[in-house]
N, C-alpha and C positions, 0 to 999 in steps of 0.2 A: 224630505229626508226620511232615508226608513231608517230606523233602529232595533236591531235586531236582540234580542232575549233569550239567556240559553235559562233553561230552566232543570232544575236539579229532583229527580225524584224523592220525594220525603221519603223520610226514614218511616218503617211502620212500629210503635213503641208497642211493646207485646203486654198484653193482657189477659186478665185472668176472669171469668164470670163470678159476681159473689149475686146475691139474695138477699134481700129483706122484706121488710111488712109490705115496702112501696113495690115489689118488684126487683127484675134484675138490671147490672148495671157494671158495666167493664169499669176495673182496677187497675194499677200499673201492676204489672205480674211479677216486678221486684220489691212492691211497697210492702212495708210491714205492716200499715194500717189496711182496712178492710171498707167497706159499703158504706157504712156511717160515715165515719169519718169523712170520706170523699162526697158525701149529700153535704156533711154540714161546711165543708170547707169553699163548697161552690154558694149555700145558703148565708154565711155570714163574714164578709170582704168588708172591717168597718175602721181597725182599728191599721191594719196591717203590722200586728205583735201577734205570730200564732204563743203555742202553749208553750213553745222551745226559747221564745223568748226569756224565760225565764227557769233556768233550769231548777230551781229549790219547788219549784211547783213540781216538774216532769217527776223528780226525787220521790217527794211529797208521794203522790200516786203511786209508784212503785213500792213504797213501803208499807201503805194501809194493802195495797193489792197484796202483798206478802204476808202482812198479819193476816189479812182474811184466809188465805191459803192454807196457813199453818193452822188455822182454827177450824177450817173445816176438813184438814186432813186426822185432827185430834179426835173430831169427832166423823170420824169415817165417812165423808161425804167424796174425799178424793182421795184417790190412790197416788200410792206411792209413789207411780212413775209422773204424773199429771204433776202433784205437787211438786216434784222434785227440776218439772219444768218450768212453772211457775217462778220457784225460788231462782231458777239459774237466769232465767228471763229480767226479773226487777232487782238480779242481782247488777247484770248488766246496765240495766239504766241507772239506778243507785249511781254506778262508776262514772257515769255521764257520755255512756253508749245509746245510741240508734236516737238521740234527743230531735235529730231533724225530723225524722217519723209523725214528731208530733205537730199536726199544720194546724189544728183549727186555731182559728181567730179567738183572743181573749175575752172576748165581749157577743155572747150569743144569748138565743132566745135557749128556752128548754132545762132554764136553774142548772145547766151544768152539765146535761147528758151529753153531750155533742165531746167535752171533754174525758167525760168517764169512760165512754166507746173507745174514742180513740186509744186511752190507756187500756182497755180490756182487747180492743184487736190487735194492738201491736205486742203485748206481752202475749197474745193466741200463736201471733205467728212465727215472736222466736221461738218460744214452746215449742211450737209444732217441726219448725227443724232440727231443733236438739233432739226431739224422740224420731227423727228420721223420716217427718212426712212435708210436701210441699205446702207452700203459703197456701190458707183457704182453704184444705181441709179440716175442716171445724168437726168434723164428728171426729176427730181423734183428738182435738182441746179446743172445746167450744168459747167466742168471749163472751155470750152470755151465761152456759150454762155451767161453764168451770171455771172462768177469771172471776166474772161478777157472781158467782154462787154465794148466797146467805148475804147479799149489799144491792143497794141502791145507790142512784146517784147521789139520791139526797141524804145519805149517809158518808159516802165515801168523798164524794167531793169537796165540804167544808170541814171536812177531817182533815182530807190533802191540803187545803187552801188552808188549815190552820196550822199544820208542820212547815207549811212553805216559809209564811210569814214569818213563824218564828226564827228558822235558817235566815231569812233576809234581815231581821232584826239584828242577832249575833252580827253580822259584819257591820251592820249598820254603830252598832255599840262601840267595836273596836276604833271605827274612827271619832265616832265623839270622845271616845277617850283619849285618842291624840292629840285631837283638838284641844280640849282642855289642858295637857300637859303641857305645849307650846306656847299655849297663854299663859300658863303657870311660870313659866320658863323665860317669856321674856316679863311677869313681873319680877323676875328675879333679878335680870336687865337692867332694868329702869326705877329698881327700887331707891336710887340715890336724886333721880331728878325731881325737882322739883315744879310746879305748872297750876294753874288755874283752872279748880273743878266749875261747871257749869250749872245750874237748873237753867230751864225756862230758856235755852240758849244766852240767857245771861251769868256774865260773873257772877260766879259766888263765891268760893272761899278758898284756899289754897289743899295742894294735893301734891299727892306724885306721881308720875307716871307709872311707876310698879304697880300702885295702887288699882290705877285703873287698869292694868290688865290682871289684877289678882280678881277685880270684880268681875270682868270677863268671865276669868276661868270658874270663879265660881258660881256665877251663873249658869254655868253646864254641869257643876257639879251632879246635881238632882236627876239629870233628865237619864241617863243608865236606868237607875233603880226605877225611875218612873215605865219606859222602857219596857222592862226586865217583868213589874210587876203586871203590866199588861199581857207580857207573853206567859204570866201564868194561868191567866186567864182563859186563852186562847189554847192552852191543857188541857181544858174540858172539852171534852167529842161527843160524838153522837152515834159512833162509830155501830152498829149493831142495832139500831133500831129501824135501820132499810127505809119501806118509803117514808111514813109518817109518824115511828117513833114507836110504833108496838111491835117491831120487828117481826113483821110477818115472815114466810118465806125463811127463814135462823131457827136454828135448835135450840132448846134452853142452856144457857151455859154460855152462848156462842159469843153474846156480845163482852162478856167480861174476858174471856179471852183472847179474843181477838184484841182488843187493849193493852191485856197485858203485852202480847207477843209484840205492838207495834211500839211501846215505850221501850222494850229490848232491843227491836233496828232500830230507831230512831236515836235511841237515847236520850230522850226529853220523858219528864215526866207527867207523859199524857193520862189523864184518868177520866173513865166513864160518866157522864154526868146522869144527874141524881133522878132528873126525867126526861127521858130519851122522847117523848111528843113535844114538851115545849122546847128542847135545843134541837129539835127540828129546826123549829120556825124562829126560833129568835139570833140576830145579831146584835145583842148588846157587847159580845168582847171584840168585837170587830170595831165597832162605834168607839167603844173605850180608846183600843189602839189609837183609831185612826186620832183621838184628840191627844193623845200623848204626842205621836208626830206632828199634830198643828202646835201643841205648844213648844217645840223644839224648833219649828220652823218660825214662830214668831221671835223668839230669842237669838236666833241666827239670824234675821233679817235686823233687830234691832243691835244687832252688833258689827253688822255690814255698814249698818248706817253710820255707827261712830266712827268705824274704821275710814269710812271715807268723808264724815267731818271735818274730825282730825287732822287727815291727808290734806286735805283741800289749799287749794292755792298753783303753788308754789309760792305765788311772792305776795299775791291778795287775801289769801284767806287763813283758816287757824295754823294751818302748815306745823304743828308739833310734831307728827310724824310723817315718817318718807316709806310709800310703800314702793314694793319692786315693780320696776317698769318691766311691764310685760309684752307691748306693742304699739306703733304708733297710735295715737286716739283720735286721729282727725284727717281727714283726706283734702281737708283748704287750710289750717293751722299748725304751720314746721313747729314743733315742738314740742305740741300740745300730748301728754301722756296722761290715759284716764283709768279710774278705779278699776278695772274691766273686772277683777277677780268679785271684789265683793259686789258690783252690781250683778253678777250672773248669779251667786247666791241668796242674793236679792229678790229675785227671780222663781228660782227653786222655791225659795219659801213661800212668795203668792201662789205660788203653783198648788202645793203643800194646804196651805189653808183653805183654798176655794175647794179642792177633791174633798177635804172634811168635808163640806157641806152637801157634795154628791153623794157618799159610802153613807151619811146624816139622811139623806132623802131616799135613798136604795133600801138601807134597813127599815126604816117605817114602810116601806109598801108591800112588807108582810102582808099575807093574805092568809087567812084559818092555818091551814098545818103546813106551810112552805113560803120561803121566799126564793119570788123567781128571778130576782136579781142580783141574787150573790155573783155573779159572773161580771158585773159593773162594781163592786164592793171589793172583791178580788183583784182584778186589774189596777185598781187606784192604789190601794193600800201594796202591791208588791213594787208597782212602778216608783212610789214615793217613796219607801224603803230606797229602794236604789238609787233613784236622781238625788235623794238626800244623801246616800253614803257616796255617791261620787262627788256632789258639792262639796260636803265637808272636807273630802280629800285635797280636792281641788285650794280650795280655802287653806285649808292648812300648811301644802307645802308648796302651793306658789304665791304667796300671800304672809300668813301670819309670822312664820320662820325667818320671812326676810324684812321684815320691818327692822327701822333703825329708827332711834330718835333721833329729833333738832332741836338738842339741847340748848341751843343759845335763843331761839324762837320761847320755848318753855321760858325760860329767866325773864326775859321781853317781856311777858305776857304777866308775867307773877309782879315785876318791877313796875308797870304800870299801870295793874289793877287798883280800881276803887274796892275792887270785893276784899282787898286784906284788912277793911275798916273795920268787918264782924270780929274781928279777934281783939279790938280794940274797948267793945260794948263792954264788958265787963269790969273795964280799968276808969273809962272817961264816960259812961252812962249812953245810951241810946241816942238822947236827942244829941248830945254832944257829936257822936259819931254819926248820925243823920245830917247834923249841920255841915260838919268836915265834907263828906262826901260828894253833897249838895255843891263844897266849894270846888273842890277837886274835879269834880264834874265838867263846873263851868268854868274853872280859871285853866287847868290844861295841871296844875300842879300836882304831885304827888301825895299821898295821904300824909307819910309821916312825915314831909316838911313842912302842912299846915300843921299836923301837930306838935311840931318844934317852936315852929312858927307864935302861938298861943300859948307856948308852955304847960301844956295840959298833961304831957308826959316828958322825964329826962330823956337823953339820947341812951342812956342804960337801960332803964324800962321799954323803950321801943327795942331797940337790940335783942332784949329776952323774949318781948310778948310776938316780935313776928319773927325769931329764928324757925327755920323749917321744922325743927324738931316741936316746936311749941304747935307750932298751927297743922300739923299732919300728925296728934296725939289721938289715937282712936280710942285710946283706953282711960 
């Protein structure tokens, strides 16, 4: 049998010649990025998140690229027109224009150049056509010699990755504050029920359900300010001291300025750190961060877990509360419907704790005046920002909002506890309440009918000592 093949002439994708140290090396003649860029986009295929994944980074770069512009326009390094294309250029990306431009991969060799290139070629070539000239004519806005004038990578990069964070934090804040509201919200709910707190997954003493989710909520209480105080941290830059902190290559003046102009676009109160060679090389606000999110991700994981203790059953297990069934949960069991929302939060937050220990092992392998893997410290800490602010959202409004209690499950549960004997110790002594229990244990009977039983207390004094009001007294 013959089979016959029509074949289609390819299209030829037009190109442009750029130059570098290696040589030359054909560009897509419409990309706004340049020679670099497309070396490091073919050199590093690891994570498959280029830089656009993330736009508070793309931002990030756009606005230190800005500061530096304006700082060496102050001090006559660039003309008017050059700066004025600069500003219109990272004005553009600021907006959340040309973000596809930026391909490399988040995780490269080279501390970060592979990303600063790319943000220095692509703001070259809007540049370069606002003043009237085509992509890759670089003598008329060079991205070394006018984007990157008076910066380093290793300046401008963990300046960008430290605005970024901070943007990715703000939203991340807004939903822990929901979170908490919701919880707050439904203790408000369940402030009248009544139910049996636990230690040790055994009874212990009596409670309310408001209660526990008032503890919920305030268990999140903290973590904002905790949050909050890390991204002041991460206000300190390095901004102006280029490759290893003596600011070669910058005028004097250059680096405080340059600061100032980028806490004006940014609107965070970024300021110069005190030695621009050791914030070179050190990541301790990064590390700090990153354990503010691991402890926020253990508190959400330990509150997925009661969420679905709680839940548990339907008919076998603590079943005090009903979360919203969100899909079936079994493909051999009709019926069966599972925690889905808090185990995927669950999740997030291993996720969350184990990257600490990455950004943990990245920052230690500082080396004399750089570390070369802030590009792996970076990627974790923006990525967790965000699976954490999408969790939490997740959590909140398909999840926490739609709980209801099973108030008659709670009374159950209070009605045929041994634990309401602790409220008793005070009235009829330890051993006495020891003994009861012991009986109640083993005979199947209720606490206060062996204590009617024995006359150790009237049916008055039991009526006062275990009213919900008596045993849920915090104060």
């Amino acid at each position: 049998m013959n089979i016959e093949t029509a074949t289609e002439p390819q299209s030829q994708v037009q190109t442009r010649i750029e130059h570098d140290l290696l040589g030359d090396q054909a560009v897509p003649a419409d990309a706004l990025y340049g020679i670099q860029t497309q070396r490091a986009k073919k050199n590093f295929d690891i994570t498959g998140m280029p830089i656009s994944h993330f736009p508070e980074l793309v931002k990030g770069l756009a606005m230190v690229k800005a500061a530096a512009a304006r700082a060496n326009h102050s001090h006559g390094l660039l003309t008017d027109d050059k700066n004025n294309a600069i500003q219109a250029a990272c004005a553009e990306l600021i907006n959340g224009e040309h973000h596809e431009q930026f391909i490399v991969d988040l995780i490269q060799g080279g501390a970060g150049t592979s990303t600063n290139m790319n943000a220095n070629e692509v703001i070259a070539n809007i540049g370069l056509k606002k003043l009237g000239f085509e992509y890759g004519q670089y003598a008329n806005l060079h991205p070394n010699n006018d984007v990157n004038r008076s910066q380093s990578t290793n300046d401008v990069y963990p300046t960008s990755a430290r605005i970024a964070i901070v943007f990715a934090a703000q939203e991340l804040m807004v939903t822990i504050a929901n979170l908490k509201e919701s919880l707050a919200a439904k203790g408000q709910e369940f402030s009248e029920i009544l139910k049996m707190g636990r230690t040790q997954m055994q009874d212990a003493v009596p409670m309310t359900l408001g209660q526990e989710f008032d503890a919920f909520a305030a268990d999140l209480a903290a973590e904002n300010a905790s949050i909050n105080e890390a991204c002041m941290q991460l206000c300190e830059v390095n901004l102006g001291g280029t490759a290893i902190g003596t600011g070669i290559n910058a005028p004097a003046g250059y680096a405080c300025l340059a600061v100032s102009e980028l806490a004006d676009i940014s609107g965070l109160p970024v300021r110069l750190a005190p030695n621009l060679i050791a914030a070179s090389s050190d990541m301790g606000a990064f590390v700090t961060f990153s354990g503010t999110l691991k402890r926020l991700a253990v508190k959400l994981s330990k509150l997925s877990n009661d969420l679905r203790l709680l839940s548990s059953g339907p008919r076998t297990g603590i079943a005090e509360i009903n979360l919203p069934a969100m899909q079936p949960g079994s493909s051999i069991m009709p019926g069966k419907v599972n925690p889905v929302i808090p185990e995927a939060m669950n999740q997030t937050a291993f996720q969350v704790m184990g990257t600490d220990m990455t950004v943990t092992m990245a920052a230690e392998a500082a080396q004399l005046q750089l570390n070369a893997m802030e590009p792996l410290i970076i990627y974790n800490l923006l990525n967790n920002c965000r699976i954490l602010s999408k969790s939490i959202h997740m959590l909140d409004e398909l999840c926490i909002r739609g709980i209801t209690a099973n108030e008659e499950r709670c009374a159950f549960h209070v009605e045929n506890s041994i634990g309401i004997v602790t409220a008793l110790v005070p009235h009829i002594g330890y051993d006495n309440a020891s003994r009861i229990a012991g009986q109640a244990l083993l005979s199947g009977l209720g606490v206060a009918e062996l204590v009617r039983k024995e006359q150790l207390l009237t049916d008055e004094q039991l009526a006062e000592i275990l009213s919900p009001n008596a045993m849920i007294n915090c104060g």
